[in-house]
C-alpha angles and dihedrals in degrees: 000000000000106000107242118192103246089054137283092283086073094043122119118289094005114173114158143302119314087248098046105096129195104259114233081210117022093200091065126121129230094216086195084072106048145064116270095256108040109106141152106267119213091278083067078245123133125256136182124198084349090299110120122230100231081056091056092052100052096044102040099020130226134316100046145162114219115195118196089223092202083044096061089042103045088054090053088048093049089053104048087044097048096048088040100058087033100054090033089091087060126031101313130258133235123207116223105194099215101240090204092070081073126316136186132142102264088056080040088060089036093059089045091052087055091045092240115148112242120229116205134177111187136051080245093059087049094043088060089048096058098038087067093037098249100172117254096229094068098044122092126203117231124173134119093223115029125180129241082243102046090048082055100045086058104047088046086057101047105245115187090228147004111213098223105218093179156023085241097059088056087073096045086051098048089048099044087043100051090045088049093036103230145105127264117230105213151175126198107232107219123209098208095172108240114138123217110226094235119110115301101252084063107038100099110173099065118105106247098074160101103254134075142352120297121259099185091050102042103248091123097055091048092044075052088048099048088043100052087041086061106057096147089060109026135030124201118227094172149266130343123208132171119161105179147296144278087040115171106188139017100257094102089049090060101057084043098048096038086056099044099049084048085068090032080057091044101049086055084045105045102028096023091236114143092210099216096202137052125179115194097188131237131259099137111163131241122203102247082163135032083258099076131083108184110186117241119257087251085062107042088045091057094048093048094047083048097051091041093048096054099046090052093054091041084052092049094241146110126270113258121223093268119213121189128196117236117193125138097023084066099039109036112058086047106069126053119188127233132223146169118224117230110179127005103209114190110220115199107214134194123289095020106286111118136195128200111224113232114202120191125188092254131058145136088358085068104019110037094152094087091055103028097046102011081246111177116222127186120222137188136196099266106194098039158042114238121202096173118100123289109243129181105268134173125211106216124179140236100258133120090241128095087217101060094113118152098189126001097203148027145113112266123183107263089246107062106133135166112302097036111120111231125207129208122184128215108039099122094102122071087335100097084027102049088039110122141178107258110156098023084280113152108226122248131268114254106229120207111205123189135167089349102319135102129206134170115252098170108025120223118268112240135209085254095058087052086045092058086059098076120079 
């Protein structure tokens, strides 16, 4: 493909992405992107949980973000059961659902109800948790910079750990801990410089970031050091490690395992302290195109309990109880977004080829991650059959911007016009959480649906809630 200035996606001949294939039937769904119930009902029209899209739309309005509740639940169940008959054999395993992928306190209740543990990283995450009464003692505190007040928030309610980020945050919890007069569960996060092939903004183990304390200059050992020389105030359960997101094997867990049970090996060593905990992150991928190939929860937790398992007999220890953070693999194939089209707009490109432009009355307010992170989606016609010829489109959003762009690529039926519904899968991760007001927009509900009825579990924002902002 010839380079052209304003990017390959303008270059001569240009007709999609390698992977994106010409659909023999463009109403066909990928099952690997959506949640287990949605389906094409005999209208040719989509449906989730038996409730029809077109119903959705009229009820609720577009856009729209429509969670399978069961879906959602029965992924958080799968992977607490899975880690937890596969690590058994060893020293156990806890799930921590990662509040950031999309949180509210009905998914808060529903997490509780599965006996997953909730991770949180901000005062407002904790502040949902409490609001639908998730219990302190399953909830862990992320953040890199955490406030005196969040660190207070969190021991006053009892959190089972609080992720350290820096040399700076043991102060703030000594501090918070000795005026409240408790101690501070807490856990080093290591920054062991592997790097997750996934796009920069996401790849959080390499050196040169934000996160965690470094392994390579010392800064973890010594974190470990501070910790253990202030028992009155902090306890240490054990070793924090992440390295990215959208991660489809296990290759990247085992350089980071194999580092950070190298400094798990050297606290018991060199302070004589046996860490009972070790929690090796989340960042497990989901298929949002046909691309992608994410592995199931039965087969992440087996290569994870193998590679743990190895390093700690190659380190002469014993396996710590593991915990893992599940985010996006439990929230995002269950949620498709829905959207109206307004205009359909044909584009003639170089070299012949041609895409229509399909804007929806959504966009990067909803939906950030396409322009943010270059993310792909995938997106179907949702009220109809279509039996007209797939061509390349682009949805595109309603936004000033030239990069509000909801999915680059995909094969539409020749015939979309405005009024269609358009669906577009796996947006239940950081789409609802990173959604924003630009353009004075108010965000989406977010609609539950469950055994063939729909209710609101986040309301739509109004004019009149952006309105009450200004003094």
């Amino acid at each position: 493909m010839r380079a052209h200035e304003a990017g390959a996606l303008h270059a001569e001949g240009y007709r999609g992405p390698a992977w994106l294939e010409t659909p023999v039937d463009v109403n066909a769904l990928v099952p690997s992107l959506w949640a287990t119930s949605v389906r094409r009902g005999a209208d040719g029209a989509l449906t989730v949980a038996g409730v029809a899209a077109a119903e959705l739309a009229r009820e609720f309005g577009t856009p729209c973000y429509v969670i399978d509740e069961d879906d959602f639940r029965s992924r958080a169940r799968e992977f607490k059961q899975q880690y937890a008959a596969v690590f058994a054999p060893l020293s156990g395993a806890d799930v921590f659902y990662a509040g950031k992928a999309f949180l509210c306190a009905e998914v808060a209740r529903w997490i509780d109800a599965e006996g997953l543990g909730l991770d949180v990283c901000t005062g407002g995450e904790l502040a949902v948790a409490r609001r639908a009464g998730f219990p302190g003692s399953r909830i862990g505190m992320h953040g890199n910079n955490k406030s005196v007040a969040e660190i207070r928030d969190g021991l006053e309610y009892g959190v089972a750990r609080i992720v350290v980020d820096s040399l700076d945050e043991i102060d703030r919890i000594e501090r918070v801990a000795a005026e409240l007069g408790v101690v501070a569960p807490v856990l080093v996060r290591v920054n062991v410089g592997v790097e997750a092939h996934t796009h920069e903004f996401i790849a959080t183990a390499h050196e040169d970031q934000k996160f965690g304390l470094s392994l390579a200059g010392g800064q973890a050992l010594e974190a470990v050091r501070r910790i253990l020389d202030r028992p009155d105030t902090m306890r240490l359960l054990g070793l924090h490690s992440h390295i990215g997101s959208q991660i489809f094997d296990t290759s990247g867990f085992e350089v980071s395992a194999r580092r950070v049970l190298a400094l798990h090996a050297t606290v018991t060593k060199q302070f004589g302290v046996e860490l009972p905990e070790l929690d090796l992150g989340g960042g497990f991928g989901i298929a949002y195109t046909t691309e992608h190939d994410p592995l199931p929860p039965a087969r992440l937790a087996a290569g994870m309990a193998e590679i743990v398992e190895r390093e700690c007999r190659a380190e002469g220890v014993a396996v710590p109880r593991i915990s893992i953070e599940p985010g996006r693999a439990i929230a995002g194939p269950s949620t498709f977004t829905l959207y109206e089209v307004g205009t359909v707009k044909p584009v003639q490109l170089d070299g012949g080829a041609s895409r229509i432009y399909v804007s929806v009355d959504g966009g990067m307010s909803d939906n950030i991650r396409t322009a943010l992170y270059d993310a792909n989606y995938s997106c179907t016609v949702a009220n109809r059959r279509s039996d007209a010829a797939p061509v390349l489109a682009r949805v595109v959003g309603r936004h000033c911007e030239s990069g509000d762009i909801v999915v680059m690529d995909e094969f539409l039926p020749s015939d979309v016009h405005g009024g269609d519904l358009i669906a577009v899968p796996g947006t239940g991760a950081y789409c609802r959480a990173l959604s924003s007001q630009y353009n004075h927009t108010p965000r989406p509900p977010v609609v539950a649906v469950r055994d063939g009825a729909a209710r609101v579990i986040v309301r739509r924002e109004t004019i009149d809630d952006i309105l009450a902002l200004d003094v």
